[in-house]
C-alpha positions in Angstrom: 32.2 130.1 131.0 30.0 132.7 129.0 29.1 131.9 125.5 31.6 134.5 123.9 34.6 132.5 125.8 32.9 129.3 124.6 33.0 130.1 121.2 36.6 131.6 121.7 38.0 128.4 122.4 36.0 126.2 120.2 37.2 128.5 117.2 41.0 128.0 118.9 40.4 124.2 118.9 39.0 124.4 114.5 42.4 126.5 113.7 44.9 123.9 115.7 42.8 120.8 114.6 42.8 121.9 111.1 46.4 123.3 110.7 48.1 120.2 111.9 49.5 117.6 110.1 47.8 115.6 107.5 45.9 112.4 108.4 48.5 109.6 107.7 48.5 107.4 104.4 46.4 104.0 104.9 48.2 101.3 105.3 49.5 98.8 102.9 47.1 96.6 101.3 47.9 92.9 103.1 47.8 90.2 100.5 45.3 88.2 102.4 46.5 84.7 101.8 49.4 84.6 103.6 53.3 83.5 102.6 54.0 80.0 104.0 57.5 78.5 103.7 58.2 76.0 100.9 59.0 71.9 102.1 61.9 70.6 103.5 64.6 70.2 101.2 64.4 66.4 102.2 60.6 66.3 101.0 61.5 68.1 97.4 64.3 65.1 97.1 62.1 62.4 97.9 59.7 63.4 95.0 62.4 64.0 92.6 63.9 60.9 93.1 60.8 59.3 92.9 59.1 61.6 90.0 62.7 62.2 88.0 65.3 60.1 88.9 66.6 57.2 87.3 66.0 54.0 89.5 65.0 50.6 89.2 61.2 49.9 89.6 62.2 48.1 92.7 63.1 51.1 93.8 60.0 52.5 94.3 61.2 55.4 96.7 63.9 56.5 94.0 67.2 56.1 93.7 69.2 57.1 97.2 72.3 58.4 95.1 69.4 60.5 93.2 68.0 62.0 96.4 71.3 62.6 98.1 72.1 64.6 95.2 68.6 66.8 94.8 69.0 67.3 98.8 72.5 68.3 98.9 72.2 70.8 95.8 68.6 71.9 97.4 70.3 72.8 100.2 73.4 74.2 99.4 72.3 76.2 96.6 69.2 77.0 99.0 66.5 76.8 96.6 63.8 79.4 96.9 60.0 78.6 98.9 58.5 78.9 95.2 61.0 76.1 93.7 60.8 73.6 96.7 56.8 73.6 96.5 57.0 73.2 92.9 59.4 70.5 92.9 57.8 68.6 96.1 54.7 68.3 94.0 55.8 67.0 90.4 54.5 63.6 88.7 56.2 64.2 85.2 59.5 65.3 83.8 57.2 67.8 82.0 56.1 69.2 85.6 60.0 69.1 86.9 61.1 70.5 84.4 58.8 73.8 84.3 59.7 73.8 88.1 63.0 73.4 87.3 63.1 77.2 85.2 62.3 78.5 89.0 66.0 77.9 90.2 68.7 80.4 89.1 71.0 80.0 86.1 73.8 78.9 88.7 71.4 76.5 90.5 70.6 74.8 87.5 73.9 74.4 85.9 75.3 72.8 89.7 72.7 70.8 89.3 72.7 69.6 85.8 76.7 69.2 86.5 76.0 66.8 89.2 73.5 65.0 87.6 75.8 64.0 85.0 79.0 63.6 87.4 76.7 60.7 88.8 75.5 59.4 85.5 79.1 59.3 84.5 80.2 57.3 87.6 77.4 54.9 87.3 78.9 54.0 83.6 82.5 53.9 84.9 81.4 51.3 87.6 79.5 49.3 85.2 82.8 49.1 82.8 
């Protein structure tokens, strides 16, 4: 190849290189901690019970009535990652109840509801 061709087809390669298409966009920025899924429903209901629900203190796990209730409304309303892990780690009514603004307007009334269907039963079996 004489030098005139090699300079042909390296000025060929510049045009094509440089009239293609731009270099593409860089990537997202990753967050780098990464998004784990919130506890068990079972776990969050266990800690309510124990942290918010109204037992005996010989109860010392909580009462079950309580915790059925907190896992049955955790899991039907299917509570979000951030609301489990902020309910599974509460040791005041102060701390629940912050968590608690992390459910929905719908989540909170079911529960609410429930909470005081069962309060309600309690007094009608005491009567």
């Amino acid at each position: 190849m004489t030098l005139h061709q090699l300079r042909l087809a390296w000025s060929a390669a510049l045009l094509i290189g440089c009239g293609g298409s731009p270099p593409p966009a860089p990537a997202a920025a990753r967050d780098p901690i990464p998004r784990t899924r919130g506890p068990r429903c079972a776990a969050v209901a266990d800690r309510m019970a124990i942290v918010i629900g109204e037992h005996a203190p010989s109860q010392s796990e909580g009462d079950v009535h309580q915790r059925a209730l907190f896992e049955l409304r955790c899991e039907t309303d299917q509570w979000s990652d951030e609301a489990r892990s902020c309910l599974a780690t509460i040791s005041s009514d102060a701390e629940a109840e912050g968590c608690l603004q992390l459910l929905g307007r719908d989540q909170q009334r079911a529960l609410a509801a429930d909470r005081a269907r069962l309060g309600a039963d309690r007094t009608d079996a005491l009567e």
